[in-house]
PDB file with SEQRES, HELIX, SHEET and CRYST1 records, atoms N, CA, C and O in Angstrom:
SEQRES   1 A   79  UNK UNK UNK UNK UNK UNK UNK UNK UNK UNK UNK UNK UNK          
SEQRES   2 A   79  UNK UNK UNK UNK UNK UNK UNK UNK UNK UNK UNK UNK UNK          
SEQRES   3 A   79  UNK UNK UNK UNK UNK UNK UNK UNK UNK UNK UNK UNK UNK          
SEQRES   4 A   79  UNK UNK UNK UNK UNK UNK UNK UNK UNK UNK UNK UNK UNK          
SEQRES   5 A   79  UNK UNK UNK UNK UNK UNK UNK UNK UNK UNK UNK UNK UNK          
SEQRES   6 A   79  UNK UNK UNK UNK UNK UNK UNK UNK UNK UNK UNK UNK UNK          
SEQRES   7 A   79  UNK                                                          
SHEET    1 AA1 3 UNK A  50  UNK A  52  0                                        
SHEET    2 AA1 3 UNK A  40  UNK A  43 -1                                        
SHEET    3 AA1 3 UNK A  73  UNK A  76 -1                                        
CRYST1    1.000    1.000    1.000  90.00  90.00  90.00 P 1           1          
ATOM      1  N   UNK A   1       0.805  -1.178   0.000  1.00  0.00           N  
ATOM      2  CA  UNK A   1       0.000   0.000   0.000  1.00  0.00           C  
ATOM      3  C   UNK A   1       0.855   1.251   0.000  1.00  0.00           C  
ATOM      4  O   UNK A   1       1.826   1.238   0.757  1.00  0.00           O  
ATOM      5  N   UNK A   2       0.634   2.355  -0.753  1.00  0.00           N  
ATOM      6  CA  UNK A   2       1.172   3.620  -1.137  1.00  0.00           C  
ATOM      7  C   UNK A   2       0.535   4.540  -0.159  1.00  0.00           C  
ATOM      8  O   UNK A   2      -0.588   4.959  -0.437  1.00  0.00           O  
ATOM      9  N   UNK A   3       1.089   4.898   0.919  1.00  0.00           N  
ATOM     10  CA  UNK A   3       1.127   5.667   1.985  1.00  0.00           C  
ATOM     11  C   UNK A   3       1.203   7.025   1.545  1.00  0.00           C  
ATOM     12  O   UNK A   3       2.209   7.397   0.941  1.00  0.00           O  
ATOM     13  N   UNK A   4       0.099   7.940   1.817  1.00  0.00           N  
ATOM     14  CA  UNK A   4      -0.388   9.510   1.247  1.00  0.00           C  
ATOM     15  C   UNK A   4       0.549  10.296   1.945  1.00  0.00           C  
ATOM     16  O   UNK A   4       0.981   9.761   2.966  1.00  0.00           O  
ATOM     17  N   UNK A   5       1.100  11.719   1.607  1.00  0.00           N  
ATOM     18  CA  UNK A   5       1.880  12.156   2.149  1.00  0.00           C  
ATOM     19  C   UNK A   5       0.766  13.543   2.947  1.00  0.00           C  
ATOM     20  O   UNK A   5      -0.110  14.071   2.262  1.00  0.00           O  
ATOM     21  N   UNK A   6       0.965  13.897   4.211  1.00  0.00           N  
ATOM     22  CA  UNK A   6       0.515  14.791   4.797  1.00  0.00           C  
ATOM     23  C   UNK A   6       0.650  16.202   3.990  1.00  0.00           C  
ATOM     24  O   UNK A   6       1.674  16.511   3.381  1.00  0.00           O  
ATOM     25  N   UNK A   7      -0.530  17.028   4.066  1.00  0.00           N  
ATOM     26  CA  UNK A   7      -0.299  18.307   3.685  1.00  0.00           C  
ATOM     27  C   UNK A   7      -0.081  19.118   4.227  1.00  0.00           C  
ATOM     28  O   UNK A   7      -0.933  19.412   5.067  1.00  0.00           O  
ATOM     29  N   UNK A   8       1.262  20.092   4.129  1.00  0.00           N  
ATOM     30  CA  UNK A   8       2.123  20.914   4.873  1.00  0.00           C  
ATOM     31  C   UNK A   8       1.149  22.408   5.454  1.00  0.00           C  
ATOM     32  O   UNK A   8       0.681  23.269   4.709  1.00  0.00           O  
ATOM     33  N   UNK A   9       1.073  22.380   6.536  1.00  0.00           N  
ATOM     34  CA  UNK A   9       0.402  23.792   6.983  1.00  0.00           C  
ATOM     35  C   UNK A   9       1.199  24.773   6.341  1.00  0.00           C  
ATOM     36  O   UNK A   9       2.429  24.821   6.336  1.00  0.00           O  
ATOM     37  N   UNK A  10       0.105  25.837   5.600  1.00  0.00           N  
ATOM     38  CA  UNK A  10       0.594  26.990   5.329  1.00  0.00           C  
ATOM     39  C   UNK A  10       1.775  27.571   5.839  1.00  0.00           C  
ATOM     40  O   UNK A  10       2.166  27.265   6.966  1.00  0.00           O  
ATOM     41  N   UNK A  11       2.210  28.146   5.334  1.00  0.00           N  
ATOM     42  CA  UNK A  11       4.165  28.745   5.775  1.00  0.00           C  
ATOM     43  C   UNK A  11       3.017  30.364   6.875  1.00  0.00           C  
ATOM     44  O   UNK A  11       1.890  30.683   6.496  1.00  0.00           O  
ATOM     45  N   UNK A  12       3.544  30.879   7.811  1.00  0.00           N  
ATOM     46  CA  UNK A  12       2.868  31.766   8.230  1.00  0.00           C  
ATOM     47  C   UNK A  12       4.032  32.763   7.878  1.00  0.00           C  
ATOM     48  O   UNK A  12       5.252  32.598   7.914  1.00  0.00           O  
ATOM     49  N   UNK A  13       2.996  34.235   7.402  1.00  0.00           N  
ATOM     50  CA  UNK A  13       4.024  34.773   7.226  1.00  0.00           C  
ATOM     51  C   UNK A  13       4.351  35.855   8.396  1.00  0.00           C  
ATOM     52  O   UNK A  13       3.541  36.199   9.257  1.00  0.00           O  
ATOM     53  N   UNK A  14       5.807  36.371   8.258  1.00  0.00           N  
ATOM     54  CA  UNK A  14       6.471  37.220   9.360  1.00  0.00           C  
ATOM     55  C   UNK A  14       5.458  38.200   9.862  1.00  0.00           C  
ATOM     56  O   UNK A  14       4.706  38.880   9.164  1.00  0.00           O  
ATOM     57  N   UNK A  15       5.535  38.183  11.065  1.00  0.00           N  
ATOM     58  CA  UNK A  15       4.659  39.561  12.022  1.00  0.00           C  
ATOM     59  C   UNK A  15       5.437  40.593  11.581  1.00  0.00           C  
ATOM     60  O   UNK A  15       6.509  40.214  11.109  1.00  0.00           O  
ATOM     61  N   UNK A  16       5.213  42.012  11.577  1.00  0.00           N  
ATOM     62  CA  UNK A  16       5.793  42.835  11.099  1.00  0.00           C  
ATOM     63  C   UNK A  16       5.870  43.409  12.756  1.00  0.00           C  
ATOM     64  O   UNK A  16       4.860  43.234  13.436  1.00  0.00           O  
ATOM     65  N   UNK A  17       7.008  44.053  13.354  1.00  0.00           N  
ATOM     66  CA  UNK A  17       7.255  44.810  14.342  1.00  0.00           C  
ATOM     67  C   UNK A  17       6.266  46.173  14.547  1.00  0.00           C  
ATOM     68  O   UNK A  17       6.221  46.909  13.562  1.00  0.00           O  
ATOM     69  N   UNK A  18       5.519  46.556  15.652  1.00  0.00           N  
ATOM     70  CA  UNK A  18       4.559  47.454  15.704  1.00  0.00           C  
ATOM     71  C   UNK A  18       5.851  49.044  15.771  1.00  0.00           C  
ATOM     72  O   UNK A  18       6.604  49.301  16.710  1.00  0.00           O  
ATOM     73  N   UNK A  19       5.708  49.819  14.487  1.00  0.00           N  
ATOM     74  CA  UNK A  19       6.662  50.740  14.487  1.00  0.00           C  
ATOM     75  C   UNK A  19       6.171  52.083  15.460  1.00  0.00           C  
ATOM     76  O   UNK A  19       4.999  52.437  15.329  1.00  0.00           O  
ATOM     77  N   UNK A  20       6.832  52.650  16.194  1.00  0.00           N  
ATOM     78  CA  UNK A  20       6.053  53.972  16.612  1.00  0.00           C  
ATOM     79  C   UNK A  20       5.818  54.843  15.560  1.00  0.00           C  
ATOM     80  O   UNK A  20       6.079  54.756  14.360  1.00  0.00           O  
ATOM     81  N   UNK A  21       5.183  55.850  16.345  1.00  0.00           N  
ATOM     82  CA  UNK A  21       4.534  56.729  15.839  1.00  0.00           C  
ATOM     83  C   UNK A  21       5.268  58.127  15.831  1.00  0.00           C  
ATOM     84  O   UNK A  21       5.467  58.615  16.943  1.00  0.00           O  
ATOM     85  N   UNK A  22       5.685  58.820  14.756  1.00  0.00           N  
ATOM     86  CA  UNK A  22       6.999  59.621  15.358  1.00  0.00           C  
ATOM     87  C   UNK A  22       5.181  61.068  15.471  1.00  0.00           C  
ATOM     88  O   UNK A  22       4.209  61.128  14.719  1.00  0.00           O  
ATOM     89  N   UNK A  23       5.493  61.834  16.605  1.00  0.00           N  
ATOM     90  CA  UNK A  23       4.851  63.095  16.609  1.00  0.00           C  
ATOM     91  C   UNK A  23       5.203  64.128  15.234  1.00  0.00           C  
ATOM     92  O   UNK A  23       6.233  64.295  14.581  1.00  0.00           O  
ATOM     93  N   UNK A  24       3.839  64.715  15.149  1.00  0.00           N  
ATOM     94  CA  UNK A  24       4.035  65.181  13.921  1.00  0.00           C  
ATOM     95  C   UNK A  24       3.301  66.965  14.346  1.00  0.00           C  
ATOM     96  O   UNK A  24       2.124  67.167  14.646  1.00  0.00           O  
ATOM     97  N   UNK A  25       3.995  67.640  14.283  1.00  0.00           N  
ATOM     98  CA  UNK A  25       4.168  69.044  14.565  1.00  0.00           C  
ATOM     99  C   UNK A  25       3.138  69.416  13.852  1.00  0.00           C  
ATOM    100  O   UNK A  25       3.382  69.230  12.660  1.00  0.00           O  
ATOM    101  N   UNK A  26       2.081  69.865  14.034  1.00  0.00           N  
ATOM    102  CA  UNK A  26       0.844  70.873  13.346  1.00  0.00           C  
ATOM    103  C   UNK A  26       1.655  72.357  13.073  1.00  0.00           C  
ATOM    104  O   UNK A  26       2.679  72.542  13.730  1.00  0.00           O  
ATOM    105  N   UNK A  27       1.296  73.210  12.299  1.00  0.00           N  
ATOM    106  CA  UNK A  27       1.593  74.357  12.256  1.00  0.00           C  
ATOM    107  C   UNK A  27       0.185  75.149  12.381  1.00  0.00           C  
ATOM    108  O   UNK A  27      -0.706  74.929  11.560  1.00  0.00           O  
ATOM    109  N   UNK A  28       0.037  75.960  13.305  1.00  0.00           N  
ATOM    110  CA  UNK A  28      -1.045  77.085  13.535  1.00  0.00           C  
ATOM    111  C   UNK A  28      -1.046  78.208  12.718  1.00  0.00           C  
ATOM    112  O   UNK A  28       0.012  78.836  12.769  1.00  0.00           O  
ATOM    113  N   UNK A  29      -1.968  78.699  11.919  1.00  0.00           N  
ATOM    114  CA  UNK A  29      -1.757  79.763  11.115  1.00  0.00           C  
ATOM    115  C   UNK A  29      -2.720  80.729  12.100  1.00  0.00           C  
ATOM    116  O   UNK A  29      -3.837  80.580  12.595  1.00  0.00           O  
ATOM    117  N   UNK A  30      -1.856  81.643  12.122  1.00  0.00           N  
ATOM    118  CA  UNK A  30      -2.732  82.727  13.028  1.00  0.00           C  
ATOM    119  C   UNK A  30      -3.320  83.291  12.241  1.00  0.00           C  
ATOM    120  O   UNK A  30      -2.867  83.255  11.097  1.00  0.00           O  
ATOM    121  N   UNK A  31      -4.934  84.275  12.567  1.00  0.00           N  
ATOM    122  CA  UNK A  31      -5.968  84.914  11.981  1.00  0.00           C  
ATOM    123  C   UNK A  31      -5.539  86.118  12.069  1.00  0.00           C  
ATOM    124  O   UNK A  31      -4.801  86.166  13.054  1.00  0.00           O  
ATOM    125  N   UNK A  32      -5.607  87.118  11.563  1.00  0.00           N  
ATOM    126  CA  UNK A  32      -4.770  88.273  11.511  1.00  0.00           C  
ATOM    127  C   UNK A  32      -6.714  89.249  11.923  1.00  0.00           C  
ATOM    128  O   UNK A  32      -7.791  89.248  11.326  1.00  0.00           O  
ATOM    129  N   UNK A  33      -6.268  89.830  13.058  1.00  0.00           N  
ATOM    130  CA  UNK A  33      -7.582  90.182  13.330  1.00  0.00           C  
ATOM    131  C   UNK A  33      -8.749  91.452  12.145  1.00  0.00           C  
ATOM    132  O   UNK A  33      -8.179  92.303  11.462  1.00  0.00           O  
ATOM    133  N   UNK A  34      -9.654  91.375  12.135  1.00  0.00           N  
ATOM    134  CA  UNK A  34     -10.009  91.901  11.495  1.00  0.00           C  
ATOM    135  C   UNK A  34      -9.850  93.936  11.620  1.00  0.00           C  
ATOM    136  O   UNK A  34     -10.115  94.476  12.694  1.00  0.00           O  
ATOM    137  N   UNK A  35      -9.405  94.782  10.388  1.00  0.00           N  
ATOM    138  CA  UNK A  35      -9.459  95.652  10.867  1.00  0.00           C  
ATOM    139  C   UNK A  35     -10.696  97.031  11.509  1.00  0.00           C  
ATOM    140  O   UNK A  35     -11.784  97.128  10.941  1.00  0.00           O  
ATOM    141  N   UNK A  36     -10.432  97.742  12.394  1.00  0.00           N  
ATOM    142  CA  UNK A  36     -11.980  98.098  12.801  1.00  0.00           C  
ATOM    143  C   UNK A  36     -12.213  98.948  11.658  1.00  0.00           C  
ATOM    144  O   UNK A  36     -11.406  99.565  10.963  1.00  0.00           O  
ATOM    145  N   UNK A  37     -13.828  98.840  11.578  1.00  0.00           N  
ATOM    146  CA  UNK A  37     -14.631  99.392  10.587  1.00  0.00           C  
ATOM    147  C   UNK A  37     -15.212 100.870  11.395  1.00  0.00           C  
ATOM    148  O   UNK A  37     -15.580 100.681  12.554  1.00  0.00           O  
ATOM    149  N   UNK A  38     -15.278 101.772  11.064  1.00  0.00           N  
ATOM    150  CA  UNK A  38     -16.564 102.858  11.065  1.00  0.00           C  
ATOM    151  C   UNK A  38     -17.657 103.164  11.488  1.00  0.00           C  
ATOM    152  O   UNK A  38     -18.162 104.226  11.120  1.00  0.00           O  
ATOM    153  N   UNK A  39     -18.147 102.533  12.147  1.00  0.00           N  
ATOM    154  CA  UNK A  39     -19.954 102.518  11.999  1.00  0.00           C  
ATOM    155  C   UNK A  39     -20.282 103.876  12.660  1.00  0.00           C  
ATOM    156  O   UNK A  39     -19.556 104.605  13.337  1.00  0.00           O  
ATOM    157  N   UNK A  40     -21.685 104.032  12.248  1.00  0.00           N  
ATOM    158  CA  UNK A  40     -22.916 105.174  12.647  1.00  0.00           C  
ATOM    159  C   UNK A  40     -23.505 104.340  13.591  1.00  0.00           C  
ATOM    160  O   UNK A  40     -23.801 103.169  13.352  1.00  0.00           O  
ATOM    161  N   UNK A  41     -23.747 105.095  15.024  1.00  0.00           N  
ATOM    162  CA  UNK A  41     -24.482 104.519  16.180  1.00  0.00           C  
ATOM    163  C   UNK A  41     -25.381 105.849  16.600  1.00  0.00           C  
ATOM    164  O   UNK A  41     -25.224 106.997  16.182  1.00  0.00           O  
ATOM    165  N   UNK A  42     -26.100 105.497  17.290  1.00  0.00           N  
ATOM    166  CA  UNK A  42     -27.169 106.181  17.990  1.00  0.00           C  
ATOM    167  C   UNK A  42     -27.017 106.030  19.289  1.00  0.00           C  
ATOM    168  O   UNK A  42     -26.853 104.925  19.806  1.00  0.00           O  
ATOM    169  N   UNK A  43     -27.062 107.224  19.988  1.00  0.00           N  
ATOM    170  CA  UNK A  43     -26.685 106.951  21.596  1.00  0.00           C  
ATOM    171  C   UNK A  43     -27.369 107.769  21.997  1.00  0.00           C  
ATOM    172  O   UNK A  43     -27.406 108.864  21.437  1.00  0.00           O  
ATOM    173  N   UNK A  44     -28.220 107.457  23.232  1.00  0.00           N  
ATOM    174  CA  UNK A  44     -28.290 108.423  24.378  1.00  0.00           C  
ATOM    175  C   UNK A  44     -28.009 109.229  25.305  1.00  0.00           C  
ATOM    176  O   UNK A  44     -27.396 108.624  26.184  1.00  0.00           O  
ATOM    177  N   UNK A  45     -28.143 110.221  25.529  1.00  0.00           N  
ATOM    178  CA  UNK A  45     -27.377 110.637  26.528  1.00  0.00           C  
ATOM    179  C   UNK A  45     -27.686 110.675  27.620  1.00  0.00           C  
ATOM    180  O   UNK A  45     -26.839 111.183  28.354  1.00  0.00           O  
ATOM    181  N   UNK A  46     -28.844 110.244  28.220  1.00  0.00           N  
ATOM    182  CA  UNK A  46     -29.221 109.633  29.237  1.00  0.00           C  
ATOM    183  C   UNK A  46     -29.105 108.486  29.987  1.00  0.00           C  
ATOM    184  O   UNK A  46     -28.819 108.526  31.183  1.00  0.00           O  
ATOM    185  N   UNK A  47     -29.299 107.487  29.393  1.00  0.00           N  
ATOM    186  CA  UNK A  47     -29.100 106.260  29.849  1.00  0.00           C  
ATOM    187  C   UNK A  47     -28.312 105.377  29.506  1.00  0.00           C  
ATOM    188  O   UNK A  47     -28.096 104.240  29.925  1.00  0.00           O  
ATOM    189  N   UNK A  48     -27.685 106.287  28.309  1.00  0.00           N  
ATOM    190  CA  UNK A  48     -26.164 105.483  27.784  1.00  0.00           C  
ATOM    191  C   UNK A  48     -26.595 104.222  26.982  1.00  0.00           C  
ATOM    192  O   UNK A  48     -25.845 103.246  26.948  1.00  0.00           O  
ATOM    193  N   UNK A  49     -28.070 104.226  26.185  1.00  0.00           N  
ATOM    194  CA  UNK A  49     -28.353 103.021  25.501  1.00  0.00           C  
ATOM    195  C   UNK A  49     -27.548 103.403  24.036  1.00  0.00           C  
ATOM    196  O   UNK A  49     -27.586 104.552  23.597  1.00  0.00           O  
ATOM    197  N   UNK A  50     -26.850 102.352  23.367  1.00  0.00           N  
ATOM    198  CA  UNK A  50     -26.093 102.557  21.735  1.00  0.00           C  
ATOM    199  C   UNK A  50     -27.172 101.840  21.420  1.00  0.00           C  
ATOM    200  O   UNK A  50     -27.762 101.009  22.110  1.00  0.00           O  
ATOM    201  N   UNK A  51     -27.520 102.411  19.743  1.00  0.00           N  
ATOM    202  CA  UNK A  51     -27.984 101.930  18.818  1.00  0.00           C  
ATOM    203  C   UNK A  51     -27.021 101.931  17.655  1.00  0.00           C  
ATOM    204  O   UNK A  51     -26.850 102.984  17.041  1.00  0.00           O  
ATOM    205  N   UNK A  52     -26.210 100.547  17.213  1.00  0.00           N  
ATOM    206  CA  UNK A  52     -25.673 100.441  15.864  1.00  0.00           C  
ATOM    207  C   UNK A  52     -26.469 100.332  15.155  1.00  0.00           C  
ATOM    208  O   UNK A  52     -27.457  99.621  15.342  1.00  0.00           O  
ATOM    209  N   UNK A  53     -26.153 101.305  13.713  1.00  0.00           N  
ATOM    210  CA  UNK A  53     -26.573 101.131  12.294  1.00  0.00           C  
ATOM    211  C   UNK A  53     -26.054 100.323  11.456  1.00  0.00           C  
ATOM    212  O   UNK A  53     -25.179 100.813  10.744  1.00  0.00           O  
ATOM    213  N   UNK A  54     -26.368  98.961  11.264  1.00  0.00           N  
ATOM    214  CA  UNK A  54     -25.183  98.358  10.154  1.00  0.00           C  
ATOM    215  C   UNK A  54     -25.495  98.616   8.704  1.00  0.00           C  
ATOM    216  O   UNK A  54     -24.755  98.805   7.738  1.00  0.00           O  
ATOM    217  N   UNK A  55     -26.430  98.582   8.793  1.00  0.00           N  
ATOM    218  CA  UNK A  55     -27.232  98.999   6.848  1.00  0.00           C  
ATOM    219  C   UNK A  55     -27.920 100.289   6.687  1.00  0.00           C  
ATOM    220  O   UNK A  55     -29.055 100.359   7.161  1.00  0.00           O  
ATOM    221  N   UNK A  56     -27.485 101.203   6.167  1.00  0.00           N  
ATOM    222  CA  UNK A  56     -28.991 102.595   6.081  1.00  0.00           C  
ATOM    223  C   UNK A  56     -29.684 101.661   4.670  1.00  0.00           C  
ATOM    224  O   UNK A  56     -29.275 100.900   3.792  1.00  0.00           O  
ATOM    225  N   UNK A  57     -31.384 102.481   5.263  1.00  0.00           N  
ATOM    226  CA  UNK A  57     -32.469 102.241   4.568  1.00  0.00           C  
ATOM    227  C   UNK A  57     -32.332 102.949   3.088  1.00  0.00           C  
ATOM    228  O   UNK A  57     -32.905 102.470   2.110  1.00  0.00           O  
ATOM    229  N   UNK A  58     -31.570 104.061   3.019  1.00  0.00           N  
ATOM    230  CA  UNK A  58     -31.482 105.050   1.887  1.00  0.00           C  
ATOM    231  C   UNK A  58     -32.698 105.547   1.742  1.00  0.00           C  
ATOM    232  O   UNK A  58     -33.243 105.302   0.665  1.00  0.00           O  
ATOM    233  N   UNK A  59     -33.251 106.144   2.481  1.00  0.00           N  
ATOM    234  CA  UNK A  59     -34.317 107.022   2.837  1.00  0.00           C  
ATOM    235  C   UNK A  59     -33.622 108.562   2.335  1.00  0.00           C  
ATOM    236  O   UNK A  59     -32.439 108.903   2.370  1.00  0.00           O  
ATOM    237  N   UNK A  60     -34.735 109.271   1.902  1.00  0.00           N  
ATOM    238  CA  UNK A  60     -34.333 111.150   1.772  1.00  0.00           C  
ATOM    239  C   UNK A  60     -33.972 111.634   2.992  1.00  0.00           C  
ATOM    240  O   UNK A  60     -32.944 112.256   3.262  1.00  0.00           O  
ATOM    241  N   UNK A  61     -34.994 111.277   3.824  1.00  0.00           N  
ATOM    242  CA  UNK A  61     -34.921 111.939   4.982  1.00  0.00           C  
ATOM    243  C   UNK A  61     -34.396 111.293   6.007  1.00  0.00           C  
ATOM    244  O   UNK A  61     -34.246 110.082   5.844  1.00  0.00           O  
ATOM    245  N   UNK A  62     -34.061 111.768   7.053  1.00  0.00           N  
ATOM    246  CA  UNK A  62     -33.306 111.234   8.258  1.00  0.00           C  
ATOM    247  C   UNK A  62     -34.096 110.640   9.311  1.00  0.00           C  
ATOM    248  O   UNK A  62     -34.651 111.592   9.859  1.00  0.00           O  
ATOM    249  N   UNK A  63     -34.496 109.386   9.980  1.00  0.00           N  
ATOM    250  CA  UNK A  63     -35.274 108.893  11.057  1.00  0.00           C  
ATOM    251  C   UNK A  63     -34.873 109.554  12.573  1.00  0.00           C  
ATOM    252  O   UNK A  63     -33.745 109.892  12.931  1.00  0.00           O  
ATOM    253  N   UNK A  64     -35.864 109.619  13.188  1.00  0.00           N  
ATOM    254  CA  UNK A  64     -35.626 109.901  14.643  1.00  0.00           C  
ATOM    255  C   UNK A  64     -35.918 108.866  15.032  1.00  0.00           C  
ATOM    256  O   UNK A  64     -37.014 108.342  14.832  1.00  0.00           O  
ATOM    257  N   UNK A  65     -34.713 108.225  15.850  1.00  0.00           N  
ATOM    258  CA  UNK A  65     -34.935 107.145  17.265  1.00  0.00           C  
ATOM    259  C   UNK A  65     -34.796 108.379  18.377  1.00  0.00           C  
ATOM    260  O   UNK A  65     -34.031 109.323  18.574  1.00  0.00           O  
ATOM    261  N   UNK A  66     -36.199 107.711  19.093  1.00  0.00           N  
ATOM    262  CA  UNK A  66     -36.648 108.395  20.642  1.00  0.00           C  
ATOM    263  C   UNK A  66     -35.946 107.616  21.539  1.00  0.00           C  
ATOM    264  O   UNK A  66     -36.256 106.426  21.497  1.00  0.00           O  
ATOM    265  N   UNK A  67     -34.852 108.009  22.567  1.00  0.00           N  
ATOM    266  CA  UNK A  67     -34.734 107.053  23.855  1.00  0.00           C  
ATOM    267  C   UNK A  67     -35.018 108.016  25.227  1.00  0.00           C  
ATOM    268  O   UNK A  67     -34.269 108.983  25.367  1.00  0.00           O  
ATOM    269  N   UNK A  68     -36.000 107.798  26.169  1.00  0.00           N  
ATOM    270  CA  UNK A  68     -35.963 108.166  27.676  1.00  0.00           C  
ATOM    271  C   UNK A  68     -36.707 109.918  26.920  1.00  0.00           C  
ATOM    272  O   UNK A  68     -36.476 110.975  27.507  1.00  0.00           O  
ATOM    273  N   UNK A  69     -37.372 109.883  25.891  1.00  0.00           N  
ATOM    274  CA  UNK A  69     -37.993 110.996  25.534  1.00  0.00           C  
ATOM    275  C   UNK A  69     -37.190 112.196  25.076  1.00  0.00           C  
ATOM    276  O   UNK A  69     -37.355 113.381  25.365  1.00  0.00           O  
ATOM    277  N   UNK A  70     -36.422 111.713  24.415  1.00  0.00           N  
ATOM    278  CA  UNK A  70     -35.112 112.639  23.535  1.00  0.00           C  
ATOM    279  C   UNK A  70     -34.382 112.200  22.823  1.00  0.00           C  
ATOM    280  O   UNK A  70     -33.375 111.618  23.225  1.00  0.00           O  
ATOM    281  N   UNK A  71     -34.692 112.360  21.459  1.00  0.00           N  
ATOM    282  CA  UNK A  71     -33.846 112.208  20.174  1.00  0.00           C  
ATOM    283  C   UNK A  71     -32.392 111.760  20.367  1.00  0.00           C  
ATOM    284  O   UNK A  71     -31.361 112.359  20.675  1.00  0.00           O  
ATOM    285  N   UNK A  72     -32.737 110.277  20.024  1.00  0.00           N  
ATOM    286  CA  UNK A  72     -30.631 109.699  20.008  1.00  0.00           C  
ATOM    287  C   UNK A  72     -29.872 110.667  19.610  1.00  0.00           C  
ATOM    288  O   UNK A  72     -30.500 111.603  19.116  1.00  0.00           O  
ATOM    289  N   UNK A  73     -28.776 110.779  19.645  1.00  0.00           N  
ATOM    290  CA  UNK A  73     -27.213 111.706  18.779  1.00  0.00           C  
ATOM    291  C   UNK A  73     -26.613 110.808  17.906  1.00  0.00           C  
ATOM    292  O   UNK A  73     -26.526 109.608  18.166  1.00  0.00           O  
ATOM    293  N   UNK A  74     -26.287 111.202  17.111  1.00  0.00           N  
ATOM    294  CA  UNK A  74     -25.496 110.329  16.038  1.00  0.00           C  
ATOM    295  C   UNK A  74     -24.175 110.408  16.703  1.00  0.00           C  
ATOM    296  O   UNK A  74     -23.744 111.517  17.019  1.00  0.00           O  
ATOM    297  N   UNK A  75     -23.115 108.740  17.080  1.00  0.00           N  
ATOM    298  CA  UNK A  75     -21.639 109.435  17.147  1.00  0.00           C  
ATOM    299  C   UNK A  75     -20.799 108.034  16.084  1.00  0.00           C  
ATOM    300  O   UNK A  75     -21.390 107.106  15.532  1.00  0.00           O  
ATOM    301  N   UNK A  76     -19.725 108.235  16.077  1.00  0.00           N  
ATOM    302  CA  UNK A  76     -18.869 107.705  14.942  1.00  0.00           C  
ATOM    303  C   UNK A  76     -18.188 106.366  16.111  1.00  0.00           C  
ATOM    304  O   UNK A  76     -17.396 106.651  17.009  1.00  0.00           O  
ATOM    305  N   UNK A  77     -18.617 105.151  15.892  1.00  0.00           N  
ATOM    306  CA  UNK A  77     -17.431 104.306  16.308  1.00  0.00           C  
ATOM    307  C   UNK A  77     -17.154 103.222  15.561  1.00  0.00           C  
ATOM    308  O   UNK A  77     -17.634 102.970  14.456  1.00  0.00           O  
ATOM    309  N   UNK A  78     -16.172 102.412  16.332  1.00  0.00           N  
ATOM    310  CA  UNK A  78     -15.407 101.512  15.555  1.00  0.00           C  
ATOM    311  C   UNK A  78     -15.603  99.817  16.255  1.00  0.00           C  
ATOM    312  O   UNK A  78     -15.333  99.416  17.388  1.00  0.00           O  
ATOM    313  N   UNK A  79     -16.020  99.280  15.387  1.00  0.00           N  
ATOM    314  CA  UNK A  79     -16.378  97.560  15.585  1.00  0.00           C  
ATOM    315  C   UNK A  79     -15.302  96.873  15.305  1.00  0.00           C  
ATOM    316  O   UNK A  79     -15.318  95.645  15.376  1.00  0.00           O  
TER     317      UNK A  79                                                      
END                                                                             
């Protein structure tokens, strides 16, 4: 009788070594702040309430905001 020859387990192949991880430096780009703008505000002089204008209506005429029963002042600041 002709005796079968066993079949060889797969060859396994090499584990590969777990490599580190080298740190990897981000670079931050800084925001360069925005520069201030202009605006038209409305203020009181009473109670110290501001009203910013960001858009005019383009009206002819000029609106009155009332605060504490006296016409806001127009003054010039910066956002």
């Amino acid at each position: 009788m002709v005796k079968k020859k066993k079949a060889k387990p797969a060859a396994r192949k090499p584990v590969k070594k777990a490599m580190k991880k080298k740190a990897v430096k981000r670079t931050v780009k800084k925001v360069a702040a925005p520069t201030p703008k202009p605006v038209t505000a409305l203020e009181c002089r009473i109670c110290g309430y501001r009203l910013i204008i960001d858009r005019q209506c383009g009206c002819a005429e000029g609106h009155v905001m009332v605060c504490c029963g006296q016409p806001m002042e127009k003054t010039e600041t910066t956002v």
